[in-house]
MDAnalysis code that builds the backbone (N, CA, C; Angstrom):
import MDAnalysis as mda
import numpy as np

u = mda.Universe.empty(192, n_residues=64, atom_resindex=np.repeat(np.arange(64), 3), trajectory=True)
u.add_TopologyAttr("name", ["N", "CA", "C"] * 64)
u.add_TopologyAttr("resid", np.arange(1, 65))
u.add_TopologyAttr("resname", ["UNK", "UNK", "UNK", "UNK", "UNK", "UNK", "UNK", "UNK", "UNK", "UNK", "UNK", "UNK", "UNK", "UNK", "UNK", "UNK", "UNK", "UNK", "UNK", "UNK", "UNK", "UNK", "UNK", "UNK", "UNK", "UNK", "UNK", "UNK", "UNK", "UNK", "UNK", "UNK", "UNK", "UNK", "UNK", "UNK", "UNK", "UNK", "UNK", "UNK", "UNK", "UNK", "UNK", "UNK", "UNK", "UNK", "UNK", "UNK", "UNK", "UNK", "UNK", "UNK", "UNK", "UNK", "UNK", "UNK", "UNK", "UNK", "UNK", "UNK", "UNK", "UNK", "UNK", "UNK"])
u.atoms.positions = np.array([
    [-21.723, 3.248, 16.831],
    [-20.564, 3.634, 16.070],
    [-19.925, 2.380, 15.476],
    [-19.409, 2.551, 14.549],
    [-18.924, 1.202, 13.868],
    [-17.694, 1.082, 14.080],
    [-17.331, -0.090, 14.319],
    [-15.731, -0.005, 14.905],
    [-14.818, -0.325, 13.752],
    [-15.011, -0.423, 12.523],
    [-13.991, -0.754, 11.254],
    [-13.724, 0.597, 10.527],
    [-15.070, 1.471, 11.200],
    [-14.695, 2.779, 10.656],
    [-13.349, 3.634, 10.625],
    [-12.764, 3.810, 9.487],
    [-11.087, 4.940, 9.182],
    [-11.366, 5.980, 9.069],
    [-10.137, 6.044, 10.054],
    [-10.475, 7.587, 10.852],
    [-8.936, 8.354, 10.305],
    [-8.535, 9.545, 9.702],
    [-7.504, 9.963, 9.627],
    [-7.237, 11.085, 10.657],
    [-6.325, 11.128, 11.653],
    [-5.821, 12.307, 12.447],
    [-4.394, 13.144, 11.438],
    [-4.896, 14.395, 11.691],
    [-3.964, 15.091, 11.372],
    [-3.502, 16.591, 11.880],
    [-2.737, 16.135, 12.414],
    [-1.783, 17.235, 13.391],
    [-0.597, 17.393, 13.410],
    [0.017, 18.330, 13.521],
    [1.495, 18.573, 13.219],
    [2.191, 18.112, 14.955],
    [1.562, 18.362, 16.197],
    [1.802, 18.249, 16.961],
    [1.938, 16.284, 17.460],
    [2.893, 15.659, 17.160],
    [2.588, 13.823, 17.831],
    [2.029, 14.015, 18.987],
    [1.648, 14.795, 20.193],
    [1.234, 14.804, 21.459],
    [0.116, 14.853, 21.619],
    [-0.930, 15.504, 20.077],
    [-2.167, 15.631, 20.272],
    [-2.724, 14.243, 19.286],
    [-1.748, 14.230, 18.131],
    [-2.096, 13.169, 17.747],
    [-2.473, 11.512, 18.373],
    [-0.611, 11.275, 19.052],
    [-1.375, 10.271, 20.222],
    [-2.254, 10.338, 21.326],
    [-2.893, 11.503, 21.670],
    [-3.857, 11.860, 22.516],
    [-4.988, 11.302, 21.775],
    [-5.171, 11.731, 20.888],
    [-6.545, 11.502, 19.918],
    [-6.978, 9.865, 19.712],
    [-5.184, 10.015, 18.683],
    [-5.765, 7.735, 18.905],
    [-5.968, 7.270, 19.888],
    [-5.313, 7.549, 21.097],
    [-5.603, 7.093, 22.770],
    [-6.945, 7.351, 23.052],
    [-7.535, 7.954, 22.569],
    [-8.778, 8.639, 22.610],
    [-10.096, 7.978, 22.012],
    [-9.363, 7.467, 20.795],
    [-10.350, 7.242, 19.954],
    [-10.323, 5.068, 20.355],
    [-9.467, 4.850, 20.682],
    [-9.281, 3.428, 21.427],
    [-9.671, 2.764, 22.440],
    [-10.026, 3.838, 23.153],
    [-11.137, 4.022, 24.021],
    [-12.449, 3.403, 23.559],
    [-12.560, 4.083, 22.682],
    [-14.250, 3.581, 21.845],
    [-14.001, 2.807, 21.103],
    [-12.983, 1.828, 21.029],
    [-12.366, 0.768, 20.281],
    [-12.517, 0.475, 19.190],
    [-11.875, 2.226, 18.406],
    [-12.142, 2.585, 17.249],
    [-9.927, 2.840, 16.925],
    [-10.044, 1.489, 16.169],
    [-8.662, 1.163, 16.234],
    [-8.158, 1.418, 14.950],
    [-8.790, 1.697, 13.855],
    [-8.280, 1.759, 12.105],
    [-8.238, 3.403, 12.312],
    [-6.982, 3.798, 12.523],
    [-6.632, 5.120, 12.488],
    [-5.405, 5.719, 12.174],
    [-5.497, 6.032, 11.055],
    [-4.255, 6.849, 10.546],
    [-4.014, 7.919, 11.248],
    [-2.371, 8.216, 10.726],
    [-1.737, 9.415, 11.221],
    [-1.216, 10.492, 9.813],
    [-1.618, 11.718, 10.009],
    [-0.707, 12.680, 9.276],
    [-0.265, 13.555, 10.093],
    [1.266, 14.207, 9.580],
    [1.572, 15.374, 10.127],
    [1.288, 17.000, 9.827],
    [0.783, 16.648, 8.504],
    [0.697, 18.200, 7.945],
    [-0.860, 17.976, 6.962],
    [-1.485, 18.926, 6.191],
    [-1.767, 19.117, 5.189],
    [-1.531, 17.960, 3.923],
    [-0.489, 18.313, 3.670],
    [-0.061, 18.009, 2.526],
    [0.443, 16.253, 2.373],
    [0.759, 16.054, 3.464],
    [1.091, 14.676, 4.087],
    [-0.283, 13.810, 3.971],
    [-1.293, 14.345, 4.701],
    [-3.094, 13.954, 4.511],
    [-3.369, 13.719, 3.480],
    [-3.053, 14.519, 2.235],
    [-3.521, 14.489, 1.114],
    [-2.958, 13.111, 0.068],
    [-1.652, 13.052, 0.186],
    [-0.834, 11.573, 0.207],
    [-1.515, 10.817, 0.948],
    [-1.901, 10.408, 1.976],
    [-2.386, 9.366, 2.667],
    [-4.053, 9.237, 2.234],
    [-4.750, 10.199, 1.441],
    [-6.242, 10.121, 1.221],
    [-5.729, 9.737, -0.580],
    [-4.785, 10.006, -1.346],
    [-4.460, 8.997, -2.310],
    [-4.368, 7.740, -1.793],
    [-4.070, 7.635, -0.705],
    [-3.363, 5.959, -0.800],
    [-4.847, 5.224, 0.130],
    [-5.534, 5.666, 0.813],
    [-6.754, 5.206, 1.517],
    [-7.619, 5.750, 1.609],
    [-8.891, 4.909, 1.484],
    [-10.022, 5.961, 1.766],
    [-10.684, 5.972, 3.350],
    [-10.647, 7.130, 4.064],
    [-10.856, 6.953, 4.981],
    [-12.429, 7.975, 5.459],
    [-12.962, 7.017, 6.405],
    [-14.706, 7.507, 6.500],
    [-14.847, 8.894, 7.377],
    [-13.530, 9.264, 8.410],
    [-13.728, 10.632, 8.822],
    [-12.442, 11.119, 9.369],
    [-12.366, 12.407, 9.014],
    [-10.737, 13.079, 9.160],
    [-10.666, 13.845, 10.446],
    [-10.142, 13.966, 10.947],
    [-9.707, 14.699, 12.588],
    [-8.733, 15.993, 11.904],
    [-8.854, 16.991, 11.730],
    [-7.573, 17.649, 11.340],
    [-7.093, 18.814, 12.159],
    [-6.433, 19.339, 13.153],
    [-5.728, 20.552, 13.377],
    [-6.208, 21.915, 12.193],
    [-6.099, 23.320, 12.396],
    [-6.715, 24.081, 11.464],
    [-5.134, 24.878, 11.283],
    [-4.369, 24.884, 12.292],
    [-2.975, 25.517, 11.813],
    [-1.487, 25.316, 11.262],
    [-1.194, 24.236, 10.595],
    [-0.122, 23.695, 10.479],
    [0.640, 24.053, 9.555],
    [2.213, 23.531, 9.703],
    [3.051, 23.948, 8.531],
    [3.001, 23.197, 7.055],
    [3.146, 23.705, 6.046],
    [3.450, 23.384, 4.891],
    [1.788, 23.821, 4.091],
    [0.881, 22.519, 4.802],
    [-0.960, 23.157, 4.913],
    [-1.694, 23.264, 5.626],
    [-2.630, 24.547, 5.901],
    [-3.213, 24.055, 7.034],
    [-4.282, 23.110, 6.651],
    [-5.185, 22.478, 7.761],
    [-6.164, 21.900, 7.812],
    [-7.302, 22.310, 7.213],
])
């Protein structure tokens, strides 16, 4: 696994989110964004390109 690899999490919940980066730091896979929603992700994939997305499937505003 490559460790420079960007990773975007996106969950409406912060509890699963920091679960995930805690998670993913582990495998000392440290370039990891955060979104809260949908629509928030989509702003943050304008502003970076990132190599794989984590997303929740139920959230407010969009889902996943």
């Amino acid at each position: 696994m490559n460790e420079n690899m960007k990773i975007l999490i996106v969950d409406d919940s912060a509890l699963m989110r920091n679960f995930a980066k805690g998670s993913l730091k582990q495998l000392k896979l440290n370039n990891v964004g955060e979104a809260e929603d949908g629509e928030k992700a989509l702003l943050e994939l304008k502003k970076e390109k990132y190599d794989l997305i984590l997303s929740d499937l139920h959230m407010p505003n969009m889902d996943g």
